[in-house]
N, C-alpha and C positions, 0 to 999 in steps of 0.2 A: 504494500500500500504506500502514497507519495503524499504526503499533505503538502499542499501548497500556501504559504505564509506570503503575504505581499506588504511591501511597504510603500511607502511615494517614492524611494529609489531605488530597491532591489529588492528581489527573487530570491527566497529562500526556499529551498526543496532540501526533505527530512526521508529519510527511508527506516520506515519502521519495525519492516523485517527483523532486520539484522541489527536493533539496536538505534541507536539515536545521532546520523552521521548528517553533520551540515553540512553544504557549501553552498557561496552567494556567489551569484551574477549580477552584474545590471540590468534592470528593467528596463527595456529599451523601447522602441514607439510601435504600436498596433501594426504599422505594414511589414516589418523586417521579422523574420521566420527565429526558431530556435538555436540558429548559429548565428542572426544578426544578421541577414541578407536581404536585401532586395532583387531577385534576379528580372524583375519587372524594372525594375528602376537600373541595375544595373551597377548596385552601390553595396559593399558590407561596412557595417559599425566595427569598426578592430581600438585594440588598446593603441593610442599614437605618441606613446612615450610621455615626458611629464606634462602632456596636453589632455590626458586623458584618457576619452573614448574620441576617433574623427572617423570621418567615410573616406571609406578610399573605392578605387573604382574597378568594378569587376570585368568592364571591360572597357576599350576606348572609346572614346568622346571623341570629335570631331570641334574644330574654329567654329562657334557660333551656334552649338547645337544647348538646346534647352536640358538641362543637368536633371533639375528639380522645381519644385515649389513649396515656397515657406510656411506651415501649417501653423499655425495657432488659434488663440484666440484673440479677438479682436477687440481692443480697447479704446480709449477715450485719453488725453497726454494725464488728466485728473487721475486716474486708474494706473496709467502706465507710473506716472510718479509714484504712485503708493505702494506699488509693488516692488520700486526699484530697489534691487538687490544690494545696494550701496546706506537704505536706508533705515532711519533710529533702530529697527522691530529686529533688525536684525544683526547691527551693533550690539545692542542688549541683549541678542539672545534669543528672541522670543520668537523670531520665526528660521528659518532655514529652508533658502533656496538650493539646487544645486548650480548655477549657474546665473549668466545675466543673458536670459534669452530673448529679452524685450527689441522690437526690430522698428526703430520709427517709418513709418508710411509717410505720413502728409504732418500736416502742423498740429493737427487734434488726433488721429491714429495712428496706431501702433500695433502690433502681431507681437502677441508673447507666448514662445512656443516651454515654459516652463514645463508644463503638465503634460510627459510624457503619451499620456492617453490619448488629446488631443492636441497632439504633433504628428510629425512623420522622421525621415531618416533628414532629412537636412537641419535639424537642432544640432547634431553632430559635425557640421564642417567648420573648421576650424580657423583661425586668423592666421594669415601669413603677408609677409613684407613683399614676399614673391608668390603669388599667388595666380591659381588657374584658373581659376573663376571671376562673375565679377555680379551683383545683385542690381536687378532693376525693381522698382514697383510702381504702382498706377492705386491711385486711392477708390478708381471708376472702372473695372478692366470690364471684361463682356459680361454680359449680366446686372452690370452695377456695383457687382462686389468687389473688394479690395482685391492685390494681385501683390504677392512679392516671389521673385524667381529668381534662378541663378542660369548664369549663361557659360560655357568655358570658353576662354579670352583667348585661346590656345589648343591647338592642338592636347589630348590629355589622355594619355597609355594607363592600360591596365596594372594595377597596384598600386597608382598614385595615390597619394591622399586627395583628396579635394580640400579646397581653400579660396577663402577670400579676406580682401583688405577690411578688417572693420572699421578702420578711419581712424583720425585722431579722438573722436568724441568720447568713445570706447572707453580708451585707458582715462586715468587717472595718475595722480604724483605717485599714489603710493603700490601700481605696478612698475613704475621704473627701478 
């Protein structure tokens, strides 16, 4: 028998058989399978050294071709402040993000893919200086609804990691 225990960031599976033996993974987003792949999307979550968890690519991207899209929820800049993982609730303590997943859209929204549930596998691409990718969004896309995507800037081989510039706005003094 396997009890499954879930928490807002990892997977813990118990095998009761044979005694009481843990191990944790990360809980990762609803599209990616039990080894963390997308073979739809073309993308696995792997450990990417002291960044993490990032996506890397399972197979080649093409100059110009549409990578992903940025899933979250969609917020109000009133919301997105309050959540902001920089701020008091969570200097004190009192709450605990795993990340600063908030993505500003336009002057009043924002996509904040926090909640693994409703995200997908692009929470996972990572910041780089040299980066393959590069993010567009539209606060109107078809439909009316918001739109944030990622494009590769570049040619991008199988195993890369994926990456994009998160800008100056991102960091703060106290990641230098």
């Amino acid at each position: 028998m396997m009890l499954l225990l879930v928490s807002s960031s990892w997977l813990l599976t118990s095998w009761c058989a044979e005694g009481l033996a843990l191990s944790a993974r990360p809980r990762l987003t609803p599209d990616l399978d039990a080894n963390g792949e997308s073979v739809e999307a073309g993308v696995a979550v792997r450990p990417a050294g002291a960044k993490g968890l990032g996506a890397f690519a399972l197979r080649p991207f093409k100059e110009a071709t549409i990578v992903g899209d940025y899933v979250g929820e969609f917020l109000t800049r009133r919301e997105a402040e309050a959540r902001d993982s920089r701020g008091l609730l969570d200097q004190l303590g009192l709450r605990k993000r795993t990340g600063n997943y908030i993505f500003c859209i336009d002057e009043d929204l924002y996509c904040d893919a926090e909640d693994v549930a409703r995200a997908n596998w692009t929470r996972y691409i990572n910041h780089s200086d040299l980066p393959n990718l590069r993010v567009k969004s539209l606060p109107y896309a078809y439909g009316g609804s918001p739109r944030v995507w990622f494009v590769a800037i570049r040619d991008i081989e199988e195993g890369e990691e994926l990456c994009f510039d998160y800008g100056p706005d991102y960091w703060t003094k106290d990641d230098e």
